[in-house]
C-alpha positions as a printed Julia matrix, in Angstrom:
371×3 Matrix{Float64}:
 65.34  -25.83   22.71
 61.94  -24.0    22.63
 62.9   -20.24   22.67
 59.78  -17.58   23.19
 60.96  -14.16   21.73
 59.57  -11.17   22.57
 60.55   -8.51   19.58
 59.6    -6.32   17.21
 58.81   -8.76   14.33
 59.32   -6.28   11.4
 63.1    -5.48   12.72
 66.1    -6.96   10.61
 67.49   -7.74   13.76
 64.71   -9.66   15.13
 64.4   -11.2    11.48
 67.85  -12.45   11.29
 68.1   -13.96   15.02
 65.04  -15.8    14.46
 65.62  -17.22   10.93
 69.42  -18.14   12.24
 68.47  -19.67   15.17
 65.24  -21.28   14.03
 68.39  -22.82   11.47
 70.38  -24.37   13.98
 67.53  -26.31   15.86
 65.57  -23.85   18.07
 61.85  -23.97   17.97
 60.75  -19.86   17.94
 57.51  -18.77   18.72
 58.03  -14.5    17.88
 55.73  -12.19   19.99
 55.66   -8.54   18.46
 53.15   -5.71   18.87
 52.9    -3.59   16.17
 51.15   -4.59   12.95
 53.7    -5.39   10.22
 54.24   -7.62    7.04
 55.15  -11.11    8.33
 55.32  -12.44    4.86
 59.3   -13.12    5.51
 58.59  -15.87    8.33
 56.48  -17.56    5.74
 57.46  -21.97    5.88
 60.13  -21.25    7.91
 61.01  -24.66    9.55
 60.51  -24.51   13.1
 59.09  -20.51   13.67
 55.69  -19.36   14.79
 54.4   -15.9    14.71
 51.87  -13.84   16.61
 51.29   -9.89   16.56
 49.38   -8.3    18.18
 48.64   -5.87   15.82
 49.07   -2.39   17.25
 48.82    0.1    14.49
 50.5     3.41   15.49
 52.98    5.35   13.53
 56.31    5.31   15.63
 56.9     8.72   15.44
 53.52    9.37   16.68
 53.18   11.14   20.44
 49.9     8.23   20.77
 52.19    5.6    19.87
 54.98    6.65   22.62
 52.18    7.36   24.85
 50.94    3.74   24.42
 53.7     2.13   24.56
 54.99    3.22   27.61
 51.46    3.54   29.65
 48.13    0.92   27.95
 49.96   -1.75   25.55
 52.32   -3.26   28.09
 49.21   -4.19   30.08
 46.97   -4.79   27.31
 49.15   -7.53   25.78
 50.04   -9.47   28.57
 46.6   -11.66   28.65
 47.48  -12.57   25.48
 51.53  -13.34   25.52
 50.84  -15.79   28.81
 48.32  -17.93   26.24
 50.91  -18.04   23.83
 53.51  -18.9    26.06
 51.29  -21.53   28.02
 50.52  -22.96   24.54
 54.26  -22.7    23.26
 55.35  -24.09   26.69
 59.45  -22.94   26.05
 62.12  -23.77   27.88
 63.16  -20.22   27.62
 61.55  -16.74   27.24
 63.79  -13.89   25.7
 63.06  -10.15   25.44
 65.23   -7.98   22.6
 64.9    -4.22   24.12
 64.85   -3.39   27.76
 62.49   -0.84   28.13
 59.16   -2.15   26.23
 59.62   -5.95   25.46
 61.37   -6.55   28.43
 59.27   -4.87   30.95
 56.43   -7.19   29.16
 58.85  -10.03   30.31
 59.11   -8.8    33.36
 55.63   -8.57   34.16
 54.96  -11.78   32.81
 57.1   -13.75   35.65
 58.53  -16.4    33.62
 62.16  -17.83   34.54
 64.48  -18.79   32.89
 64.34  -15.08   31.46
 66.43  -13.79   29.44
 67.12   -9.78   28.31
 68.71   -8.47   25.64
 69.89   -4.72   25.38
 69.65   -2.72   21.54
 70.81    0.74   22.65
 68.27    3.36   23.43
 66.91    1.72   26.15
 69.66    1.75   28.26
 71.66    4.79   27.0
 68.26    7.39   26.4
 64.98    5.64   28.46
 66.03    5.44   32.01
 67.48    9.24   31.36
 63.99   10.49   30.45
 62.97   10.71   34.22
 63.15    8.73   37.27
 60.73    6.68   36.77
 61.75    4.66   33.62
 65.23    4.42   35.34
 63.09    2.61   37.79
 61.71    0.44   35.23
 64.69   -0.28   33.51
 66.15   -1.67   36.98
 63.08   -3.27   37.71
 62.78   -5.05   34.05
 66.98   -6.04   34.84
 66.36   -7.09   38.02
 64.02   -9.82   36.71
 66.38  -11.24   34.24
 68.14  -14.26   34.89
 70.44  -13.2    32.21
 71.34  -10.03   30.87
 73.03   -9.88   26.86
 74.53   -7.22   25.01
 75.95   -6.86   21.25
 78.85   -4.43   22.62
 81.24   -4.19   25.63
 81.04   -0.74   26.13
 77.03   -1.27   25.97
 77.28   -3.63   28.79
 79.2    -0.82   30.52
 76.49    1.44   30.18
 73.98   -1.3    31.4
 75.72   -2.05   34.83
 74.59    1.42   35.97
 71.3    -0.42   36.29
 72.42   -3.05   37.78
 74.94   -5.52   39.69
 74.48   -8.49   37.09
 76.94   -9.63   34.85
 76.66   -9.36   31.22
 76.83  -11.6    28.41
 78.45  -10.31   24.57
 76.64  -11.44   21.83
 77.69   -9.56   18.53
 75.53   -8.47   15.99
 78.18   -9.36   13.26
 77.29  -10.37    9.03
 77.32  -13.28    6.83
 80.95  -12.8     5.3
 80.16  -14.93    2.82
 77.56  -12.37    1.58
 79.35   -9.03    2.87
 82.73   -9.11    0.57
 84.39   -7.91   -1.48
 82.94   -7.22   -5.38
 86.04   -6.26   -7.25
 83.54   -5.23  -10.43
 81.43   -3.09   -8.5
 84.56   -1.03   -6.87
 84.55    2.6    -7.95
 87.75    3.51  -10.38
 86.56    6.89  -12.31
 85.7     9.24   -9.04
 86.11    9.33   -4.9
 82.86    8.09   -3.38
 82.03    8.76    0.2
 79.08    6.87    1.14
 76.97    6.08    4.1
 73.82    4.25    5.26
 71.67    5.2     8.01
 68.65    6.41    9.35
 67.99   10.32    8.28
 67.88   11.51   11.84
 69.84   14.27   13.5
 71.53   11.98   15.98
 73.45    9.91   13.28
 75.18   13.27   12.0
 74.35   13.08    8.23
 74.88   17.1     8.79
 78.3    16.47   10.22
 79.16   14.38    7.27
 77.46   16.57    4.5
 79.67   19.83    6.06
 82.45   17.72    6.04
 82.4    16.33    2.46
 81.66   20.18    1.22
 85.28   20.14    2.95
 87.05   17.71    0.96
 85.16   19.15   -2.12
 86.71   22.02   -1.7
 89.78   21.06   -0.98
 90.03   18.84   -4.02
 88.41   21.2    -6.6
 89.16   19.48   -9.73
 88.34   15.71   -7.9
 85.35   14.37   -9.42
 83.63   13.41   -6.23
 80.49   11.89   -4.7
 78.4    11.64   -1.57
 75.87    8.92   -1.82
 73.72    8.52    1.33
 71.34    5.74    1.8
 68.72    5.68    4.04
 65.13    7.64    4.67
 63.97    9.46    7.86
 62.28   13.03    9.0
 65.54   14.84    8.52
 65.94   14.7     4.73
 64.09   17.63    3.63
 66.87   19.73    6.02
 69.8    17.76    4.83
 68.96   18.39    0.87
 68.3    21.75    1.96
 71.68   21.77    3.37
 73.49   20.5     0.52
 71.94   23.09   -1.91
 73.23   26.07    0.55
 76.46   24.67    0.58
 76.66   24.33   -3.27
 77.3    20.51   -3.5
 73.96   19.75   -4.23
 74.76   18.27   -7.59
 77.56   15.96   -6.14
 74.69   14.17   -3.34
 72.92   11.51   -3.88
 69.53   10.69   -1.72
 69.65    7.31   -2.92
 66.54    5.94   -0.5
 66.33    2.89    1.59
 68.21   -0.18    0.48
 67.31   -3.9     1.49
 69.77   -5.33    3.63
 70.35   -7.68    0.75
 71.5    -4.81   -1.87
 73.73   -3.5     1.19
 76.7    -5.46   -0.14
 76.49   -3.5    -3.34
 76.58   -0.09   -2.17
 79.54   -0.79    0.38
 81.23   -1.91   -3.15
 80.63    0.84   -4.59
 81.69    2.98   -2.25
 85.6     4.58   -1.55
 84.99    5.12    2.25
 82.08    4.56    4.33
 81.95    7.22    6.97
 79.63    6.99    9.78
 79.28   10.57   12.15
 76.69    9.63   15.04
 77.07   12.63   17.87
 75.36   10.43   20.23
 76.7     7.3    22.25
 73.18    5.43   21.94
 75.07    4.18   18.71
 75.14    0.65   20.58
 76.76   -1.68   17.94
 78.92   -0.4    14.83
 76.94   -2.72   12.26
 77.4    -0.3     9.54
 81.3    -0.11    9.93
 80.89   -3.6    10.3
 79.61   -4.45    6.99
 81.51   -2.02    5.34
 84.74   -3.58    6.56
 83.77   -6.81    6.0
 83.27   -5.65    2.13
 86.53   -4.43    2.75
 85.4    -0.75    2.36
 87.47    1.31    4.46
 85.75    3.33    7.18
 85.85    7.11    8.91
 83.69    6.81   12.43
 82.75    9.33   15.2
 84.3     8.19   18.73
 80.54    7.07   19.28
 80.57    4.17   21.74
 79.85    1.55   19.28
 82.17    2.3    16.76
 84.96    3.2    19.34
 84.6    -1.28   20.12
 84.46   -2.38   16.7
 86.85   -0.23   14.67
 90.47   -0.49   15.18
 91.47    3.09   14.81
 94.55    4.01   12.32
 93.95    0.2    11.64
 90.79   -0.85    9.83
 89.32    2.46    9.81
 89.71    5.87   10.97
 88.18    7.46   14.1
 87.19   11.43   14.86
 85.68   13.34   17.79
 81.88   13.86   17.56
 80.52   16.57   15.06
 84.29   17.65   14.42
 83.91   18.47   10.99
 87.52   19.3     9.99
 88.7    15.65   11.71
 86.12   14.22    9.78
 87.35   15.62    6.12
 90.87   15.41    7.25
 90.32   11.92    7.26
 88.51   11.28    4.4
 91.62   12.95    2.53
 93.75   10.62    3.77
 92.25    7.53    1.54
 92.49   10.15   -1.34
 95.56   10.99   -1.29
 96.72    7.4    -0.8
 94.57    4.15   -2.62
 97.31    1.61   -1.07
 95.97    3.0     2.53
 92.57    2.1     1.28
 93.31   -1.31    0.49
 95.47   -1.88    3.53
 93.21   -0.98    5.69
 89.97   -2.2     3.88
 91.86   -5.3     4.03
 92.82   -5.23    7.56
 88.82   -4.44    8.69
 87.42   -7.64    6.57
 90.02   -9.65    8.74
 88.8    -7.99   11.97
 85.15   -8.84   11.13
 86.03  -12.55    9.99
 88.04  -12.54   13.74
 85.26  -11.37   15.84
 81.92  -10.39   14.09
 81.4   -13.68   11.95
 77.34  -13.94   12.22
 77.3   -17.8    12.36
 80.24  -17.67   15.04
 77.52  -14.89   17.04
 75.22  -17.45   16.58
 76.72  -20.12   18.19
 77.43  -17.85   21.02
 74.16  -17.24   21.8
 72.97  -20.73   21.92
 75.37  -21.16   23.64
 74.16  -18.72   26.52
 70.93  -20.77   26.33
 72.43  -23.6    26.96
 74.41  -22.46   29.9
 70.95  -20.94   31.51
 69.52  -24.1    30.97
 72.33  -26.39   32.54
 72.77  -28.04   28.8
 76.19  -29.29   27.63
């Protein structure tokens, strides 16, 4: 099969669809926009690259501004030559509301879409018209695929279709457990994520000055990986809550160091006030590490954590729940293996990456009447 992706070519997501996929016999041709470092699709069998090469910072009001008014129209010329000299049996779009209106425009069938989050929980509420676009871009789809259930649920406001599941799960032979790297001396709280107010690092800083003081002669730890436009508030925030000397900004970690840092970790906990939080893939990981978890009833998490089962799950920006349940893998380490053990079998049941895999070439084989 000759698959045409439209993506953003620097995402790990796009990254590790097209580098499985391109492994199991599809030909990829990857369309992004933005400038970015393609040096990872270098000799991979069976992939081909273009970009564009928009440079705009992401955070940037020009770069919204573009993206949603000029580059849409601006690219098309050029993703209809690359499609007419990829000829593909299929062309699939990863996020609704910019690749996938570029699908849409372009006309090609089969078409397939593939929801991430945002652009079906936040774009069509930022006015009426990009709800129209969102139905629009839908309504051109021949299929429509999401990672979650409950994301699909949010999607069918837009429109009548039904909707495929295809998980975002991990490699469990690379996410386990690493009995050497598994914290003995102290508690460690950890989490990974973006440093941006909607994934409730505050929540979770408030609520581990909570267990700290709680457990006053605990040695403790808060290690929080990740970079973003909040951290300069959340050290801030640390240092007025006096447990600045117990938090670690430890910085952005490669995906392939993330196995490490759920290790050595106690508890992953995860806080995200918003339901754009489309797919769990940090509890995910953790679990399948078999670090236990603490998650805010945030949509994603609410699918893939079993609650009182492989992890434990609080209201949104409820600090108290949130510490209450932290203290319940200190004051019991068999709960923390039972239930770290219980989440790695949940992953290996239903968020295996090479079983995801399979079931989305298996979509594309359905759309395309193969057997």
């Amino acid at each position: 099969m000759k698959i045409f992706i439209l993506s953003d070519a620097g995402s790990i997501h796009t990254k590790r669809w097209v580098k499985s996929l391109a492994e199991n016999g599809c030909e990829i041709f990857l369309f992004g926009l933005l400038s970015t470092d393609l040096s990872f699709y270098d000799n991979m069998p069976n992939v081909k690259v273009y970009c564009y090469g928009f440079k705009f910072r992401k955070n940037s009001r020009t770069y919204k501004w573009i993206m949603g008014k000029v580059l849409y129209f601006k690219a098309l010329p050029k993703i209809k030559q690359k499609i007419n000299e990829f000829s593909p049996d299929i062309v699939h779009a990863h996020y609704a509301s910019s690749f996938g209106l570029l699908g849409a425009l372009i006309d090609f069938h089969p078409y397939i879409v593939s929801v991430w989050g945002s652009d079906v929980y936040d774009y069509p509420r930022a006015g009426f018209i990009y709800k129209k676009l969102l139905k629009y871009t839908l309504k051109k789809a021949d299929m429509i695929l999401s990672t979650s259930n409950v994301m699909a649920k949010e999607t069918a406001k837009y429109t009548d279709k039904k909707i495929g599941i295809t998980p975002f799960g991990v490699d469990t032979s690379w996410f386990r457990p690493m009995l050497d790297l598994c914290p003995r001396a102290s508690f460690v709280v950890g989490n990974v994520k973006t440093l941006a107010p909607k994934y409730g690092i505050d929540v979770l800083i408030k609520s581990f000055a909570r267990v700290v003081e709680n457990n006053p002669k605990l040695p403790l730890q808060l290690r929080i990986a990740g970079d973003g436009p909040q951290k300069e508030e959340l050290v801030a925030l640390t240092q007025k809550l006096g447990i600045a000397e117990k938090v670690d900004f430890v910085g952005y970690i490669l995906n392939d160091k993330l196995p490490e840092f759920y290790n050595s970790i106690s508890v992953a906990v995860s806080l995200s006030v918003l339901n754009s939080e489309s797919f769990g893939v940090v509890a995910v990981e953790a679990m399948s590490c078999e670090c236990p978890v603490v998650t805010s009833d945030a949509d994603g998490f609410t699918e893939v954590v079993e609650d009182g089962v492989t992890g434990f799950i609080v209201p949104k920006k409820d600090v108290e729940a949130a510490a209450n349940a932290i203290q319940k893998f200190i004051d019991d380490s068999d709960l923390r293996q039972k239930i770290g053990t219980a989440g790695r079998e949940r992953v290996k049941k239903l968020y295996e990456w090479n079983d995801n895999v399979q079931t989305m070439i298996s979509y594309y084989k359905s759309i395309l009447q193969i057997k």
